[in-house]
C-alpha positions as CSV (number, residue, x, y, z in Angstrom):
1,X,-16.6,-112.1,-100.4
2,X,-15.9,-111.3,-104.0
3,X,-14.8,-113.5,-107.2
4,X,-12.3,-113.4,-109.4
5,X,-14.5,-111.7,-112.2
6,X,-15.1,-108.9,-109.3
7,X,-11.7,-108.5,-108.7
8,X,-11.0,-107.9,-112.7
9,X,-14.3,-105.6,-112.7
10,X,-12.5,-103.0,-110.0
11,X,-9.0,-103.5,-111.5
12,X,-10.6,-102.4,-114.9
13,X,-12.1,-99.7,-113.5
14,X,-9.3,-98.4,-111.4
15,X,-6.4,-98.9,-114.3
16,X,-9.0,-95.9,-116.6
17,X,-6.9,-93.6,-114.8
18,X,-3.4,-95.5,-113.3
19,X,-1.3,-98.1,-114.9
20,X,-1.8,-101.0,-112.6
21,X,-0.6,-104.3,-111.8
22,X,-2.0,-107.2,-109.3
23,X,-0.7,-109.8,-108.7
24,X,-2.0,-112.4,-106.6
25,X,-0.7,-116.5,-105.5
26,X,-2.0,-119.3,-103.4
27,X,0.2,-120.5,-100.8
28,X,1.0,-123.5,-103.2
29,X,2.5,-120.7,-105.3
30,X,-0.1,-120.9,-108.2
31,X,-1.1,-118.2,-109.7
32,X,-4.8,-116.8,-109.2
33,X,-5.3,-113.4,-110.5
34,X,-2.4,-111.7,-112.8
35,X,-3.9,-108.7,-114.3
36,X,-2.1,-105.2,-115.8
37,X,-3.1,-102.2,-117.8
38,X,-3.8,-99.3,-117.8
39,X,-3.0,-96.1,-119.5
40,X,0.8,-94.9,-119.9
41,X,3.9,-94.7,-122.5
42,X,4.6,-98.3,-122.6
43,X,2.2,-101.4,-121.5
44,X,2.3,-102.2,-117.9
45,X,3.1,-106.1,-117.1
46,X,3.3,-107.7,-113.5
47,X,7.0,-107.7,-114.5
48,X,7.2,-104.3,-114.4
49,X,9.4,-102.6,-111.4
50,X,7.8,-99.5,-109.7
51,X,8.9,-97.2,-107.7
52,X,7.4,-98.3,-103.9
53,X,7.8,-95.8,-101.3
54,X,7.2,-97.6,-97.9
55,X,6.6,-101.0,-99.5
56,X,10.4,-101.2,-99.0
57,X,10.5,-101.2,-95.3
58,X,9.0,-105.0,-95.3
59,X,12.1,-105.9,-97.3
60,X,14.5,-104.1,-94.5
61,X,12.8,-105.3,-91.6
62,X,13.3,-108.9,-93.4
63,X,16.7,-108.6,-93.7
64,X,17.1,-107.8,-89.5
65,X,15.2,-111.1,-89.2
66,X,17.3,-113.4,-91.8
67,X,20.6,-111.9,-89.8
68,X,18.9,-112.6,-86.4
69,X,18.1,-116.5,-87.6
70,X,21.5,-116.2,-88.7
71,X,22.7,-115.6,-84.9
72,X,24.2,-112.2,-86.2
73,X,21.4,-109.7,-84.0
74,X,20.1,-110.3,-80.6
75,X,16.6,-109.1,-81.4
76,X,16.1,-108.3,-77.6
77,X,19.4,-106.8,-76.9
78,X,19.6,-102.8,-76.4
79,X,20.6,-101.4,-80.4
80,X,23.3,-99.1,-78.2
81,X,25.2,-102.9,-77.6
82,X,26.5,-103.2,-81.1
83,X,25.8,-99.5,-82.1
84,X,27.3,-97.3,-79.3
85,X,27.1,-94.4,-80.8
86,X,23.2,-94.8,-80.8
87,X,23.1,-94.9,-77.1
88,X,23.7,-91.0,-76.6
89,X,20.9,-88.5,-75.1
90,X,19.3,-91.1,-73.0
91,X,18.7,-94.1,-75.8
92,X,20.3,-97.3,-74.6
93,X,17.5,-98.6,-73.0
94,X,15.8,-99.1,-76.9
95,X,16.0,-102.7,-78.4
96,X,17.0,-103.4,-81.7
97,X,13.1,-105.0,-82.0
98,X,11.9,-102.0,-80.7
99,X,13.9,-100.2,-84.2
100,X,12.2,-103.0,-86.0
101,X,8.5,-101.8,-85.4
102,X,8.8,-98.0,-85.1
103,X,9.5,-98.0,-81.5
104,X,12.9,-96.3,-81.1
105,X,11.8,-92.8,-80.9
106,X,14.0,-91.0,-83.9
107,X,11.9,-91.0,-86.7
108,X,13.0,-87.9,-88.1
109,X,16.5,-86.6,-88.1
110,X,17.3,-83.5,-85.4
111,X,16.9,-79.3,-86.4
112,X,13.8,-80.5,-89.0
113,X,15.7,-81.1,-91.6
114,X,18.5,-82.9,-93.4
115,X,20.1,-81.9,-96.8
116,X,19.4,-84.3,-99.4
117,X,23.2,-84.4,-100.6
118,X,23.6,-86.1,-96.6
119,X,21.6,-89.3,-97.8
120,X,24.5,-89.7,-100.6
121,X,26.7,-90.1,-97.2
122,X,25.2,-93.1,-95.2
123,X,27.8,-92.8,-92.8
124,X,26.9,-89.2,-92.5
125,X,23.3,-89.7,-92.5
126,X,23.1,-92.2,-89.9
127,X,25.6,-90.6,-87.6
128,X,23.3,-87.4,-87.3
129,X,20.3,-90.2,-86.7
130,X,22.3,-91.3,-83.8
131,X,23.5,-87.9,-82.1
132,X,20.2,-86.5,-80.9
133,X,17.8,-87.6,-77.7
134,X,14.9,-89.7,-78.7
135,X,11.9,-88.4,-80.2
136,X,9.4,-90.3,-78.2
137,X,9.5,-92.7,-75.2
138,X,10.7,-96.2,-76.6
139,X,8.3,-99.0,-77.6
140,X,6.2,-95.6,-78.2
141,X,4.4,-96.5,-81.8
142,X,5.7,-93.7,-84.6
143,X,6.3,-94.5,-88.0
144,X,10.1,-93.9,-89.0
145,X,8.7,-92.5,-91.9
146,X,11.8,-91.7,-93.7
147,X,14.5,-93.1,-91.0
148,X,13.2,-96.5,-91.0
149,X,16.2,-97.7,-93.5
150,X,18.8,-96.0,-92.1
151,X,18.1,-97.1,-88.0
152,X,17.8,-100.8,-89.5
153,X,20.7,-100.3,-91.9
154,X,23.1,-99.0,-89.3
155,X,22.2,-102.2,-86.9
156,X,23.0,-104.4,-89.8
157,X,26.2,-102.8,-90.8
158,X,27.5,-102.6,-87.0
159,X,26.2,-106.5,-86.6
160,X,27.7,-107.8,-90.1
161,X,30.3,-104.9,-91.9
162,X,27.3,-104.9,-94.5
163,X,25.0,-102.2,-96.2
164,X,21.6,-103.4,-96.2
165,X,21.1,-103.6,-99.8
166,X,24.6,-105.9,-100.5
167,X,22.5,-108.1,-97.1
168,X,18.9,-108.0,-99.0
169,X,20.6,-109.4,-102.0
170,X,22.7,-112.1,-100.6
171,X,20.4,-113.2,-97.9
172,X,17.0,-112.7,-99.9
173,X,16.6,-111.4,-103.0
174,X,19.2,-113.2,-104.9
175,X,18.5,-116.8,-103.2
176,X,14.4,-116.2,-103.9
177,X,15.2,-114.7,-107.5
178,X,13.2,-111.8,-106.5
179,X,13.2,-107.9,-108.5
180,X,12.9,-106.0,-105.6
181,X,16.0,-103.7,-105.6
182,X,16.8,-100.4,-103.3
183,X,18.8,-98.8,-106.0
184,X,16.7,-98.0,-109.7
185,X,16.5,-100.4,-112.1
186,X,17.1,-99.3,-116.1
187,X,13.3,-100.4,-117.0
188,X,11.7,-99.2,-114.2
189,X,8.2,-97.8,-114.8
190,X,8.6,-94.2,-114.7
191,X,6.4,-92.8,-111.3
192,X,3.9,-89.7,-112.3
193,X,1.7,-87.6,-109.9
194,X,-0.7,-85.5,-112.2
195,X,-2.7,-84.5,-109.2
196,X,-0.1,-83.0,-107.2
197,X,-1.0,-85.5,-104.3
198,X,2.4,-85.8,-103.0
199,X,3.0,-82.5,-103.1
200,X,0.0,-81.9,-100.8
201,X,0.8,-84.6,-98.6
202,X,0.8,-82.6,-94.7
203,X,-1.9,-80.3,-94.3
204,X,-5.3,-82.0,-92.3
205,X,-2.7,-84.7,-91.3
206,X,-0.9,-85.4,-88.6
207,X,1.6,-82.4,-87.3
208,X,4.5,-84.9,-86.8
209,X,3.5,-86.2,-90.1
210,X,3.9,-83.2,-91.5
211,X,7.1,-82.1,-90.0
212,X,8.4,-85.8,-90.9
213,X,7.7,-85.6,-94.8
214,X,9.0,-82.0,-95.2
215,X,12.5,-83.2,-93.9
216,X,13.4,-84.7,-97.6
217,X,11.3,-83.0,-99.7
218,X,12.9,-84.4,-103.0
219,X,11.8,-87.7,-102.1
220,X,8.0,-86.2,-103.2
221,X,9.1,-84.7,-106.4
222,X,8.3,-87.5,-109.3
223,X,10.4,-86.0,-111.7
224,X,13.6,-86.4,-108.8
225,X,12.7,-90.2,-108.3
226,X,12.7,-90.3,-112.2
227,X,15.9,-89.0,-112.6
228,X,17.6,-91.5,-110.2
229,X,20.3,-93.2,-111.9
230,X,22.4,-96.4,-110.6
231,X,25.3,-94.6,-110.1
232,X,23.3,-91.7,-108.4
233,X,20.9,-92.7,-106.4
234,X,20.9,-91.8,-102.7
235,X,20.5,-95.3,-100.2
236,X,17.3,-94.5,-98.2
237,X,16.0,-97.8,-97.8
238,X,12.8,-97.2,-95.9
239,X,11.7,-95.7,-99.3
240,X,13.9,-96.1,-102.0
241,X,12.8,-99.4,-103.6
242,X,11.9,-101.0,-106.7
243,X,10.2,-104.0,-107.6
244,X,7.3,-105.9,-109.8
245,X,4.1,-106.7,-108.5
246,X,4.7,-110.6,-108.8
247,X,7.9,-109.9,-107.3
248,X,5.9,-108.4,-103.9
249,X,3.3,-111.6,-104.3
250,X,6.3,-113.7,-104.1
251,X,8.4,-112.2,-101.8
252,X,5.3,-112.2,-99.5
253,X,4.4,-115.9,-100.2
254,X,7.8,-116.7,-99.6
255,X,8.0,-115.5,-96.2
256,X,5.0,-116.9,-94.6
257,X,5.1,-120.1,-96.6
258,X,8.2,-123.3,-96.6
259,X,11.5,-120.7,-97.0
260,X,10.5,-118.6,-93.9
261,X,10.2,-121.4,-91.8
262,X,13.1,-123.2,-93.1
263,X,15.0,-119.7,-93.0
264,X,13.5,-118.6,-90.0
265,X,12.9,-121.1,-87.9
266,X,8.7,-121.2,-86.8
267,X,9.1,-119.2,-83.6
268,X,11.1,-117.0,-85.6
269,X,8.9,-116.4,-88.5
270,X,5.7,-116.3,-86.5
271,X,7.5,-113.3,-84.2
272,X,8.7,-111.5,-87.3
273,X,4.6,-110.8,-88.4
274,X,3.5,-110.1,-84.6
275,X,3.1,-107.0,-83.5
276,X,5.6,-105.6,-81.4
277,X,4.6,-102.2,-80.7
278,X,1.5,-101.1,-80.6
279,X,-0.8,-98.0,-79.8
280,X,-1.6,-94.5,-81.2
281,X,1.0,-94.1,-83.7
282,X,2.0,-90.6,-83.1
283,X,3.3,-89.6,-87.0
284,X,0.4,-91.6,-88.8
285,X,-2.5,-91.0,-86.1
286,X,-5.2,-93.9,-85.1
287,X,-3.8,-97.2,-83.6
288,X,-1.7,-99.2,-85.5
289,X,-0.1,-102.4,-84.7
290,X,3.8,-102.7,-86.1
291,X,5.8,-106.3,-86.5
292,X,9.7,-106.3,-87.8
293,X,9.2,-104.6,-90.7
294,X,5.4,-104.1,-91.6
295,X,1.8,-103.3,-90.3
296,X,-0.1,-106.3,-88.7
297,X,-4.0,-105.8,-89.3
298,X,-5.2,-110.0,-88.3
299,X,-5.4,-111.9,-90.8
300,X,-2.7,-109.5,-93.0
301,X,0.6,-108.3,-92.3
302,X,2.1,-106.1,-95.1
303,X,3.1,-102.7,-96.2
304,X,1.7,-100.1,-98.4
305,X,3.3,-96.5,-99.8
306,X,2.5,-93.3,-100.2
307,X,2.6,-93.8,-103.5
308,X,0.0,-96.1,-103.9
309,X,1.8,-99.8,-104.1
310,X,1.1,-102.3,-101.9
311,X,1.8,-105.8,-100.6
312,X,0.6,-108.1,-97.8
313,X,-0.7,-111.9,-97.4
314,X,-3.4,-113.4,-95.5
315,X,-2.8,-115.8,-93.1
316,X,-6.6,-117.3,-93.6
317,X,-6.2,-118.1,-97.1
318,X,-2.8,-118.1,-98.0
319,X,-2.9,-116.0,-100.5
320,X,-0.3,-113.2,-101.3
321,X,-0.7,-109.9,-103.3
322,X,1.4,-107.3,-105.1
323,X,-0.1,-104.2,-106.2
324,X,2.1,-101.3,-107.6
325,X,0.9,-98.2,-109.6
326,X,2.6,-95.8,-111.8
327,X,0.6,-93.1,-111.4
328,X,0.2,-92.3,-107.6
329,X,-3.4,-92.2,-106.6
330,X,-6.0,-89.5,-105.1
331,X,-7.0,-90.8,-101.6
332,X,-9.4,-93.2,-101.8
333,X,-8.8,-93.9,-105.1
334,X,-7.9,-97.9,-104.9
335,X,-9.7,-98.6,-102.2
336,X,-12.7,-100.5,-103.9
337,X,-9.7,-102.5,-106.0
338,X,-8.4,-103.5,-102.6
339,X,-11.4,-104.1,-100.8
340,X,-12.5,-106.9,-103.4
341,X,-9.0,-108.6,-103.3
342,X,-9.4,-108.7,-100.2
343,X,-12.6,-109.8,-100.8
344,X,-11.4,-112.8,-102.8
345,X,-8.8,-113.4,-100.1
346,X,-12.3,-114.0,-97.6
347,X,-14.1,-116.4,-100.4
């Protein structure tokens, strides 16, 4: 268990080096910790939108659910029923909750590689996702690393005639007032990697893993991200998001708190943080335990990035964080600042 002076003791420490910002409400929607620093240009806030990496791929998978409580998606019908083109090479039998949690076998698209230009082309992009056997058995566990937005886009658009980022605003974002965004923001924090840790990202990990993150290279390249503008930015939702660290606490509260189940529906919103596939995630390595849209790991579901950011809520105490960095981290690096939120989370 830790206190609220611990958690400000390891946020301290960790923002010597990164400008931070944690967030963290109750369930009620009070505010208990709200803390932000560290070193940098400009002064961080909890305001402040971040470039998120993976964190976006809770805010796809929410979308699939909203349009399934919507009666748009059959959640346990085959993906190849409303997206035949996905059904080639031996893939109808996969279900579109299967795409949800990781399970669909094409988490990478085919001959190792993609051009960046193609993600300017969703159409493009997501054809070439389609046109190739599966990677992996289905209900197989293997992070859809960089595919994630694309599989779950192309569902949506086949189900509804919409992109997944018009859906995310209309159906969530906009009614909940929240910052997260899949195309840059004009005051987003600008993302730096002075250790070159992205760059390294591959060796000692995972050979799928590998394989997976050299497919859009760009996508590790800080001063690329930076560059992004509205009107050129490519639409690769399982990693192209922005958004504030009180804007992650509150997406997250909202979810498992009155909206979800009024938006939801209780079986709905209680299936949509329950792990669905499950095992030894071949692209990640150890077990991991996948719902529609994030990582279950009892009492927390959530999502964290590459980059460092983070999100997730604890069914024991109600309490929902948001943690985003500028800088991204060495290994290891906020683990202790995590550990005692979670700490707080236990007391």
């Amino acid at each position: 268990m830790s206190t609220i002076a611990d958690v400000e003791r390891a946020f301290e420490d960790a923002a010597i080096l990164h400008p931070l910002a944690l967030h963290v409400i109750d369930r009620d929607g009070n505010t208990v910790v709200s803390l932000a620093g560290g070193p940098g240009p400009r002064p961080m806030t909890v305001d402040n939108p971040v470039f998120l990496y993976s964190v976006t791929k809770a805010a796809v998978g929410l979308t699939a659910v909203v349009a399934a409580a919507r009666g748009l998606l059959d959640l346990d019908a085959p993906v190849a029923d409303i997206w035949p083109a996905f059904g080639a090479h031996g893939k109808q039998g996969v279900t579109i909750a299967q795409a949800l949690s990781h399970g669909a076998g094409v988490p990478g698209w085919p001959d190792d590689g993609i051009d960046i230009g193609v993600l300017f082309d969703l159409d493009k992009a997501t054809d070439r996702l389609a046109d190739q056997p599966a990677w992996s058995p289905p209900g197989v566990p293997c992070e859809h690393v960089y595919t994630y937005g694309h599989l779950v886009g192309a569902i949506l658009q086949q189900a509804t005639g919409e992109r997944i980022d018009d859906l995310w605003h209309q159906t969530v974002a906009g009614p909940l007032g929240l910052d997260l965004v899949m195309t840059p923001p004009a005051d987003a924090v600008p993302l730096t990697d002075p250790d070159g840790v992205l760059a390294a990202l591959g060796p000692g990990r995972p050979p799928l893993l590998t394989q997976l993150l050299q497919q859009l290279e760009p996508l590790r390249d800080v001063a690329w991200i930076n560059a992004l503008t509205p009107g050129r930015a490519p639409l690769a939702p399982a990693v192209t998001g922005w958004a504030s660290a009180a804007g992650l606490a509150r997406l997250y509260a909202a979810w498992a708190g009155d909206w979800g189940r009024q938006t939801l529906g209780p079986e709905l919103q209680q299936r949509s943080w329950t792990a669905h596939t499950s095992g030894e995630d071949q692209a990640m390595g150890g077990h991991y335990d996948w719902a529609l849209g994030t990582s279950v790991d009892d009492p927390f579901f959530g999502m964290g990035g590459i980059g460092g950011c983070g999100a997730w809520h604890d069914h024991s105490s109600g309490l929902s964080v948001g943690l985003v960095t500028a800088r991204v981290p060495l290994p290891g690096a906020l683990d202790e600042l995590e550990a005692t939120v979670d700490g707080l989370a236990r007391s």
